[in-house]
TISEMAR-12142 format. One line per 10 residues: number of its first residue (from 1); for each residue x, y, z of C-alpha. Coordinates in pm, whole numbers, plus 50000, padded with zeros to 5 digits. Each point is the difference from the previous one (the first is absolute). Last residue first. Example, Ala and Ser with C-alpha at 12.3 -4.5 7.8 and 13.67 -1.06 7.14 Angstrom:
2
2	51367:49894:50714 ~ 49863:49656:50066
END
This chain:
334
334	48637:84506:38788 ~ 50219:50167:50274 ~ 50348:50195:49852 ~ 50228:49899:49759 ~ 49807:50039:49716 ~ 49857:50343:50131 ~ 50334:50120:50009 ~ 50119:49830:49672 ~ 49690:50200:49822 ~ 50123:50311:50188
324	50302:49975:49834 ~ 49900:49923:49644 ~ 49793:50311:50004 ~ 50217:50231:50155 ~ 50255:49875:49674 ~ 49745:50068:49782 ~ 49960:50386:50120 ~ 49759:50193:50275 ~ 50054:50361:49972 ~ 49667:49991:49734
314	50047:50360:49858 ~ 49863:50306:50195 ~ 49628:50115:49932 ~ 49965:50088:50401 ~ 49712:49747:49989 ~ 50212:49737:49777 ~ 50284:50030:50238 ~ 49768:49940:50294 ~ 49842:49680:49846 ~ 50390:49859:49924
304	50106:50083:50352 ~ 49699:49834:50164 ~ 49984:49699:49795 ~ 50405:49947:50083 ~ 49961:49992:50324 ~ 49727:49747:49954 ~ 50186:49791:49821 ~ 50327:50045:50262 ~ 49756:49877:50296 ~ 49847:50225:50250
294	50072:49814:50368 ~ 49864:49686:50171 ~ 50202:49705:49791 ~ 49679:49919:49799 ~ 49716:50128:50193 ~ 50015:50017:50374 ~ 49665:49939:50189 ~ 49829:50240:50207 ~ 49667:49965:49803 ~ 50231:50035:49693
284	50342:50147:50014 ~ 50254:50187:49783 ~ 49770:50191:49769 ~ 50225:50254:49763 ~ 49821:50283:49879 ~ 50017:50067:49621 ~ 49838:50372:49887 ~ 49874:50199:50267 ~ 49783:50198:49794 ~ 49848:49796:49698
274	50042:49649:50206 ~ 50133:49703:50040 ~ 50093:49784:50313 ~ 50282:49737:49992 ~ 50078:49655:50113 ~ 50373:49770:49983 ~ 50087:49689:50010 ~ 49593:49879:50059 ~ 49932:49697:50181 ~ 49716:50234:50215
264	49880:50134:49749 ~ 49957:49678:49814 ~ 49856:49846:50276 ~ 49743:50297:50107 ~ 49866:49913:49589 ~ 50086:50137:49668 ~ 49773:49958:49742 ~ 50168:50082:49663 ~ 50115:50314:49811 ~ 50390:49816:49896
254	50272:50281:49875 ~ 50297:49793:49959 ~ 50334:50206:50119 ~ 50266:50058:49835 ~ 50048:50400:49966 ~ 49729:50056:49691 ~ 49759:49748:50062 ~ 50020:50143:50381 ~ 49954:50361:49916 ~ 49684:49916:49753
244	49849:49849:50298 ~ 50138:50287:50201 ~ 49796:50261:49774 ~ 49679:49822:50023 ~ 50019:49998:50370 ~ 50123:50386:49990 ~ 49632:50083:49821 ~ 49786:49752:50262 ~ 49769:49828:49908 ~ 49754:49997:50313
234	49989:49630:50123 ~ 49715:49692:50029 ~ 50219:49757:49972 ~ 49909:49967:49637 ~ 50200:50298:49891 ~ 50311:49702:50083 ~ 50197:50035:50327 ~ 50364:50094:49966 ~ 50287:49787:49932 ~ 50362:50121:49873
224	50207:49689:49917 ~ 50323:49839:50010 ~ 50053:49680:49783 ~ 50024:49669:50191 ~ 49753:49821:49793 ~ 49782:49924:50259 ~ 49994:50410:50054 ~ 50260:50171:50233 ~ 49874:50294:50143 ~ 49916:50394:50015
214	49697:50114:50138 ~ 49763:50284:49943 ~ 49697:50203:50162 ~ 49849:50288:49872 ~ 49965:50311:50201 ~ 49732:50177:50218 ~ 49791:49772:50226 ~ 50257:49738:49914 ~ 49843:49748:49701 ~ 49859:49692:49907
204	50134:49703:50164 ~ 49804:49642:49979 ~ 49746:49888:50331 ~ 49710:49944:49787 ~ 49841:50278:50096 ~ 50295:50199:49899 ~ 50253:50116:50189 ~ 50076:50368:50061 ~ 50373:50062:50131 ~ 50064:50211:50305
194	50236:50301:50027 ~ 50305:50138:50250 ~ 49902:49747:50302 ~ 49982:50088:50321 ~ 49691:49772:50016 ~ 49747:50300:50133 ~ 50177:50196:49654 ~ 49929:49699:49782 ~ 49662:49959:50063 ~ 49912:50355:49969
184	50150:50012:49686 ~ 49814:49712:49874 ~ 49623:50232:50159 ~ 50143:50275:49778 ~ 50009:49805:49718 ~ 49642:49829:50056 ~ 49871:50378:50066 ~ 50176:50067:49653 ~ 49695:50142:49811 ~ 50138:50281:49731
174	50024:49753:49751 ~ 50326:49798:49834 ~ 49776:49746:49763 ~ 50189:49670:49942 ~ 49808:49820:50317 ~ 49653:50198:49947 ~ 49836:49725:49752 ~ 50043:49762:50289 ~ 50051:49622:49886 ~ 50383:49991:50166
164	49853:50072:50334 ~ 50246:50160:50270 ~ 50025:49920:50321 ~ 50028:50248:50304 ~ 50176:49797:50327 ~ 50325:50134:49873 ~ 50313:49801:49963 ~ 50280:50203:50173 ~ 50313:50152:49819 ~ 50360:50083:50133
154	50182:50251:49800 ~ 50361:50025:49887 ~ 50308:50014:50199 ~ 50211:50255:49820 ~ 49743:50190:49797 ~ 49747:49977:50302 ~ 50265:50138:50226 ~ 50135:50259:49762 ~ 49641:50131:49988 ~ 49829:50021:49672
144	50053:50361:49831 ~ 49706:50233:50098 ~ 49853:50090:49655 ~ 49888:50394:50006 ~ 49640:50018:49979 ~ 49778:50070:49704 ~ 49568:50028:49948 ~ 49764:49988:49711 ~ 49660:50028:49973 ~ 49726:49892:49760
134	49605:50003:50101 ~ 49801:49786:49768 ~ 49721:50221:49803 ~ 49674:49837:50085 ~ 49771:49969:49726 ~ 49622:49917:50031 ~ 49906:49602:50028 ~ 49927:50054:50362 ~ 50287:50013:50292 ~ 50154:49656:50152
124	50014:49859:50363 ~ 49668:50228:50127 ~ 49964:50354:50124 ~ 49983:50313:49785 ~ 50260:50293:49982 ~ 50190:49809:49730 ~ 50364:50131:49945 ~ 50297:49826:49806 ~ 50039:49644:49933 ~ 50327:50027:50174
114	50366:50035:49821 ~ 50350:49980:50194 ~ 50301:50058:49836 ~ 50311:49958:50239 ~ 50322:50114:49921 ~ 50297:49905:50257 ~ 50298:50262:49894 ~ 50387:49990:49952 ~ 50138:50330:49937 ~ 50374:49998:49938
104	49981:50096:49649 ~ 49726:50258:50086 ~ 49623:49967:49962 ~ 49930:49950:50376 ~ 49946:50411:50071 ~ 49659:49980:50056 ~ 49797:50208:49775 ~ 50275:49811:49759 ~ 49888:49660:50064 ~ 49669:50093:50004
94	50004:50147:49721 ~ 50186:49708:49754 ~ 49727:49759:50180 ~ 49714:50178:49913 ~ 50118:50048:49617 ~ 50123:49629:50011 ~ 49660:49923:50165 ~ 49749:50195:49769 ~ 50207:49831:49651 ~ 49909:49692:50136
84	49626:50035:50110 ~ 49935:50149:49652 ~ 49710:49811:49891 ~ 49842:50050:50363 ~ 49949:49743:50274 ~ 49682:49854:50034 ~ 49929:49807:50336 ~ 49851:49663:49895 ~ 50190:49823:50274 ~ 50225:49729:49829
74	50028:50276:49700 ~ 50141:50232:50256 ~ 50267:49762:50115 ~ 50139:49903:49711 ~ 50008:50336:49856 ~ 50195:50073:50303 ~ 50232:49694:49873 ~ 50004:50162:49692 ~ 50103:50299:50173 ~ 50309:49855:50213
64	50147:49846:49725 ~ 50000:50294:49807 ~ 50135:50168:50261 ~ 50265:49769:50066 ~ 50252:50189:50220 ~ 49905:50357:49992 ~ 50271:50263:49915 ~ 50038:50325:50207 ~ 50338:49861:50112 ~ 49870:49693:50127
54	49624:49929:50003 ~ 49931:49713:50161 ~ 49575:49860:50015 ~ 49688:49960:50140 ~ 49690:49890:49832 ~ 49671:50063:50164 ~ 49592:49885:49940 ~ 49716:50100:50163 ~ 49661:49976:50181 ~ 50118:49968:50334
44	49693:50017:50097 ~ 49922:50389:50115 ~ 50301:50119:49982 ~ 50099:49883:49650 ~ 49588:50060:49872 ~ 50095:50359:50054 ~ 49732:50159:50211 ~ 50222:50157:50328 ~ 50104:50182:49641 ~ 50379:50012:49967
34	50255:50284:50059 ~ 50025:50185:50275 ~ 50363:50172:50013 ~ 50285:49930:50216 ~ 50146:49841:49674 ~ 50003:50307:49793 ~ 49838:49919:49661 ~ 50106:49952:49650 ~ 49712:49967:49760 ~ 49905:49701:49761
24	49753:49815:50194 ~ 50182:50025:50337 ~ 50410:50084:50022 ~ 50125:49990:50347 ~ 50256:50216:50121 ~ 50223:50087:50251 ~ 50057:49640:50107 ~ 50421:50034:50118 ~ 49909:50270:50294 ~ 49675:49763:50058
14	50256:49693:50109 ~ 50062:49721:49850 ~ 50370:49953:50170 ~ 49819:49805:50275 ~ 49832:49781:49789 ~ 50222:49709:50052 ~ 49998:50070:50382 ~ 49841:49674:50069 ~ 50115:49642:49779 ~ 49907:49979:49647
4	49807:50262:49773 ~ 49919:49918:49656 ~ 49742:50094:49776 ~ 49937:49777:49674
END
């Protein structure tokens, strides 16, 4: 997912740090023209994208992030090639280098975008003859999150956009994001830092760019990590899967379920996920506080143990963190 809270986060993504592009297997200067006014992805929006970290020259979840391409493609009939894979980690690997982002203390957003290709004629899909899919790559320097949103967390708006569970197009990640855009939009006249997509029958899917998560006390009493279900009408996301597997493994129950405004909003502690930015912390809810109002010690802890595994440090996180912040969130609101 792409990421971008709050104004000025792009500032630092400027052309001097985009030197090149690389477009159907060859590296190309950024200033350059590149696509066909024809390509089905300008044209409709006739596309699909995966964005992801690459730290150090090495790609997060790659694999991940290409099955979930294939995903994508197979949702929209656009043929990818038998070697798709081995293409990006070659494309990938050059770009990083063309651009200087390949060292240990380069730290890159990837995005792979891939269109239909080009079809001079008119009309929403081409003739039975073969279209070869247009495949580029692009990389920006990660802009760290901001100490403020790190230290006070975000504040997230409903949006007015619902999302239908029965749509074929929920899981796929295309090209089209005019419903994304319009979220954003939302949240920026709000002053708030994202909004969350309901469904149309008023559950929580998904921020306009991240996965959403809480942390709570189930009937039980046990602490657990709660995220909407794939039946909420979300993208799966590659660092969602990981932080289910994160939460078996630190003491937390993973539970996919429906989550509803209530829950959110009763939440100890809330977190957006994503390839780039990692774990956000959300500290309020249509103005609201959540949970004691600032990033909780589970969600600290998220953040430090996803950025250790994208630098390809050990865990710093040990059993003894664990127990603690399990007595914090005890202690604190239910």
């Amino acid at each position: 997912m792409t990421d971008g809270f709050g104004s000025g986060d792009r500032a630092a993504e400027r052309d001097e740090h985009h030197a090149h592009v690389w477009v159907d297997g060859r590296l190309l200067d950024a200033g350059e023209a590149h696509l066909s006014v024809f390509d089905r992805g300008f044209q409709l929006g006739d596309g699909i994208f995966e964005t992801l970290r690459a730290r150090a020259g090495r790609p997060t979840e790659l694999a991940e992030h290409t099955a979930r391409l294939r995903s994508s493609a197979a949702g929209l009939g656009i043929p990818l090639p038998d070697d798709i894979a081995e293409r990006l980690d070659t494309g990938i690997a050059q770009l990083l280098a063309a651009d200087a982002l390949d060292g240990e203390t380069g730290d890159a957003s990837v995005r792979i975008t891939v269109s239909r290709g080009v079809f001079r004629g008119r009309g929403l899909l081409p003739p039975d003859e073969i279209v070869s899919p247009t495949i580029v790559i692009q990389a920006w320097p990660v802009v760290p999150a901001s100490a403020r949103h790190l230290e006070h967390g975000l504040h997230l708006i409903a949006s007015s956009v619902r999302r239908d569970p029965a749509s074929p197009l929920a899981t796929l990640k295309t090209t089209s994001r005019a419903d994304f855009v319009y979220a954003r939009l939302e949240a920026r006249r709000a002053a708030a830092d994202d909004a969350l997509f309901l469904t149309i029958d008023d559950v929580l899917s998904e921020g306009t760019s991240a996965n959403i998560f809480v942390v709570r006390r189930a009937v039980d009493d046990a602490p657990e990590l709660a995220t909407p279900s794939l039946e909420c009408a979300i993208l799966p996301g590659t660092t969602r899967s990981w932080l289910l597997a994160w939460g078996e493994r630190v003491g937390l129950r993973p539970v996919e379920t429906r989550l509803t405004r209530s829950d959110l909003a009763a939440a100890d502690e809330a977190f957006l996920s994503s390839s780039v930015a990692g774990v956000l912390p959300v500290t309020r809810f249509e103005a609201a506080p959540i949970g004691s109002g600032v990033p909780g010690p589970w969600t600290r802890r998220a953040r430090a143990d996803r950025e250790a595994l994208i630098r390809g440090t050990a865990t710093p996180s040990s059993a003894r963190a664990a127990s603690t912040a399990t007595a914090r969130v005890a202690d604190g609101p239910r």
